[in-house]
N, C-alpha and C positions, 0 to 999 in steps of 0.2 A: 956142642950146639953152637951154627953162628952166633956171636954177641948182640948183632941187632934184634936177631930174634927172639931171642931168651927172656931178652928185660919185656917181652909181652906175654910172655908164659901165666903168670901169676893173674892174669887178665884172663883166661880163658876158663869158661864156664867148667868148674868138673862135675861132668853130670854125666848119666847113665843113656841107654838109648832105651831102658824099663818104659817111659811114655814118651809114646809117638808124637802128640800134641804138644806137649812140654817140648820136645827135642825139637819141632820144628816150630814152634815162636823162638827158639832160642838162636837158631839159626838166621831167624828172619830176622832178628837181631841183631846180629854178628856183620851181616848180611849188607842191613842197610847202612853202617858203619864205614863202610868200604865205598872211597872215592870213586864215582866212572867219570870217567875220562870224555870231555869235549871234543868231538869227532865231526869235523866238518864236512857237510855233504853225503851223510851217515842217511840212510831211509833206512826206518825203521817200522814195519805191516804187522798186525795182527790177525792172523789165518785162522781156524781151525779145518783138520783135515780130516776126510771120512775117517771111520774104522776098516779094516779088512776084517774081524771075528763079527758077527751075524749078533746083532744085540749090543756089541758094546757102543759108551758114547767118542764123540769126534774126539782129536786130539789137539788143544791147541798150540799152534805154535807162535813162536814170535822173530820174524826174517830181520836180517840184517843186512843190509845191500850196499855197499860200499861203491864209489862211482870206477866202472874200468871191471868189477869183477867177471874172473871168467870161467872159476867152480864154484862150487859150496860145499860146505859138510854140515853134515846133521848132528848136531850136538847135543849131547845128554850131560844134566848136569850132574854133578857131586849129591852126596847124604845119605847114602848107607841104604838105598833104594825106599828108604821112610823117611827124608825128609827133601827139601828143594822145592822149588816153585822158578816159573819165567820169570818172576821179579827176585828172586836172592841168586839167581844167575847174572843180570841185566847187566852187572860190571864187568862181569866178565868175556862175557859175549859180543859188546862195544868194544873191547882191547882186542880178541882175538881175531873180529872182523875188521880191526882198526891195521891191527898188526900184519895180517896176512895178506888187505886186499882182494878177499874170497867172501863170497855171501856166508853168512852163519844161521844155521838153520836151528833155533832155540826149541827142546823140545817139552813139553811139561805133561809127560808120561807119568800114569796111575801111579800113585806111593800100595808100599806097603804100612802093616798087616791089613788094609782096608780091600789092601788089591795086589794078592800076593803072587807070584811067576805063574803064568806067563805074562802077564796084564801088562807090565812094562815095557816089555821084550815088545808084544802086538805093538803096542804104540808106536815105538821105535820101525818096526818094520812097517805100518801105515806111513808113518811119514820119508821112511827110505822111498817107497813107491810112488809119494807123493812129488818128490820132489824130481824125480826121474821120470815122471810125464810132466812134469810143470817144466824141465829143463828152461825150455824158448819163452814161455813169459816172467821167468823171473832173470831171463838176462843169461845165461850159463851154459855151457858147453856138458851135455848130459854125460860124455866120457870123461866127465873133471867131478866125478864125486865122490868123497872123505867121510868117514864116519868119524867120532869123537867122540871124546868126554874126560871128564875127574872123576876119580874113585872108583861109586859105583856107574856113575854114566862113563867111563873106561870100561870097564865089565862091561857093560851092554853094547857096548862099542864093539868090544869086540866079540861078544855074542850074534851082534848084527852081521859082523863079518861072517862068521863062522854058517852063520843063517844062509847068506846070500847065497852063500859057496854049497851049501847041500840043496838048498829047495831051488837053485836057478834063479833069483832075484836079481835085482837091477847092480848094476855093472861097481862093484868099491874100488877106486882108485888109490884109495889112499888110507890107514888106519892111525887116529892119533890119542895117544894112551897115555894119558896121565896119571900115575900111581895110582892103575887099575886093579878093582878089587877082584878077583878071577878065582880064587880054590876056598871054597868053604869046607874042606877038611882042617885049617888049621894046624900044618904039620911042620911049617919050614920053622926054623929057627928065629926069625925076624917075631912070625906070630906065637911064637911060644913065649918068647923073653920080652917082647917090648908089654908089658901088662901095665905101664905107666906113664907110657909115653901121652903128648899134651896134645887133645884134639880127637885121635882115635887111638885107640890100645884094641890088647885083644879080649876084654870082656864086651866093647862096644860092635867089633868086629861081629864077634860070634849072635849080638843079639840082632846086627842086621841079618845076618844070613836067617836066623831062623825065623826073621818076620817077612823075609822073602820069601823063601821056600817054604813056609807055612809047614804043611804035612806031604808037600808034592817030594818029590824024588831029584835030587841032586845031575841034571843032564848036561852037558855039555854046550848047550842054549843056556842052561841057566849060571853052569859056574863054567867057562870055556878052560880055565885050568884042566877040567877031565876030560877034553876031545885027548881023541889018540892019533888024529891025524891031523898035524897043521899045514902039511901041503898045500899048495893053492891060494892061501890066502895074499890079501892084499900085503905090499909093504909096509912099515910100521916104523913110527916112533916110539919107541916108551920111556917115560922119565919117572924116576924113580925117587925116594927122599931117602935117608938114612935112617932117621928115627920112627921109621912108617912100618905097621905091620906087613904091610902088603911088600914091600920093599923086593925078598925073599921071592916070592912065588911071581913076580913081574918080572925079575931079573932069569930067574927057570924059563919063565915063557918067552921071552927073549930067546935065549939060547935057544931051546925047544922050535921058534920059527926059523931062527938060524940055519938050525941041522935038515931044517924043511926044504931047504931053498929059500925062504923067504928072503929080502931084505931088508934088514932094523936097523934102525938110529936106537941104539942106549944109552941114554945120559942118565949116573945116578948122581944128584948132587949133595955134598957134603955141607954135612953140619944142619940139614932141614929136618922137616918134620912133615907130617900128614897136613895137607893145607896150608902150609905155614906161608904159601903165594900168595894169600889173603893181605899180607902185613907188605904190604906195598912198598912201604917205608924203605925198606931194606934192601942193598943194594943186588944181595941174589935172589931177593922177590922182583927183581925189577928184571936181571937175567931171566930168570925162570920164562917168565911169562911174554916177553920178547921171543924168547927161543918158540915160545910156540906155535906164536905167529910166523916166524920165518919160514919153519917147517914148516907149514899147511901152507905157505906162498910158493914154497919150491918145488912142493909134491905137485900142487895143480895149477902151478905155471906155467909148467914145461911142455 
């Protein structure tokens, strides 16, 4: 493990993902700990946007509008699709609209088990729509749009892609994957062995997915590792950690859009962990999270 990392290992909660409330004050914890960054000329709106499922409620989000931008991506955040809120994203979403120069569209889609798949997935697709008729008042070129996320909002990232690409949905320019959670079978190697790595292992792993998927059926929307066809999709980044379950099954899907056709940027970086881009301090949390910004400035700059 890098050095600078490590000495905060001992610091992190070991706790289970057994309660959803627990896990997610715990987070919001962690959360508010984490410096944001002074962004000048940074606008920053509170929207919410319709549903497209008949019944359900709006989604809010929270826009990032950086002066000159000329896409956006709809951003989902990190926590095992049971924990996150627009405010324990808020640091992160100011660096990566800091960093890229592109609107960032913060989403704060239904948690699980309260709101188990697809409830997230709709969210994620209401505000994909949303933002693809809003193109012209929010400033943005409607052929400059990026889906995104960490973890589990990576999984929906790229479930959203996979979306757009089968139902005809609004146009993805761009897919950027941060050690996305993607096969809830638990088969690769990463998820069998890492059972103690710090942040996520694979008992925490296996209790998100089953508070996602409740009693529904494992589809291709909800864990996109089991599409059998990745043709067509958007370009991609994915950045991967070492000590991360997911590690494994992001580096497959990698390859797997490879052999698609697709075009991917793969960075796995050495000596991290699941999240460990939190710990700012450190000078490959400072890489990490630069790179990410770049990317999503070069995809929809061009």
């Amino acid at each position: 493990m890098d050095p600078e990392l490590e000495v905060f290992v001992p610091l992190f909660p070991r706790t289970s993902l057994s309660d959803p409330v627990a896990s997610r004050e715990g987070l919001a914890g962690l959360a508010a700990a984490v410096p944001v960054p002074e962004v000048e000329g940074l606008v920053v709106e509170e929207w919410t946007v319709p549903a497209v499922v008949p019944g359900a409620p709006g989604v809010p989000v929270r826009v990032y509008r950086p002066a000159g931008a000329r896409g956006a991506v709809v951003w989902l955040h990190g926590g095992g699709y049971v924990m996150g809120t627009l405010d324990t994203e808020h640091p992160w979403a100011v660096r990566l609209a800091a960093g890229s120069g592109q609107v960032v569209v913060s989403v704060g889609y239904r948690l699980a088990p309260e709101h188990p798949y697809p409830a997230a997935l709709d969210d994620a697709w209401a505000v994909l729509h949303w933002v693809a008729a809003n193109a012209g008042p929010l400033g943005v070129d409607g052929e400059r749009i990026a889906v995104g996320g960490h973890s589990a909002g990576g999984g929906l990232a790229a479930a959203l892609a996979l979306r757009a690409r089968d139902e005809r949905g609004p146009a993805i320019r761009f897919q950027l994957l941060n050690q996305p959670q993607l096969d809830d079978r638990q088969e690769t190697w990463s998820q069998r062995n890492f059972t103690d790595t710090p942040w996520m292992n694979r008992d925490r792993v296996a209790a998100s997915w089953g508070f996602y998927l409740g009693d529904g059926e494992a589809t291709p929307f909800a864990a996109p590792a089991r599409a059998a066809d990745l043709g067509g999709l958007p370009p991609a980044y994915i950045g991967t950690a070492e000590l991360c379950p997911n590690r494994d099954e992001d580096i497959a899907y990698a390859l797997r859009l490879l052999r698609a056709g697709v075009s991917v940027e793969l960075h796995q970086w050495p000596g991290t962990f699941h999240g460990s881009q939190a710990i700012v301090s450190a000078e490959i949390s400072q890489r990490q999270n630069a790179e990410l910004g770049d990317v999503l400035r070069r995809a929809l700059a061009g």
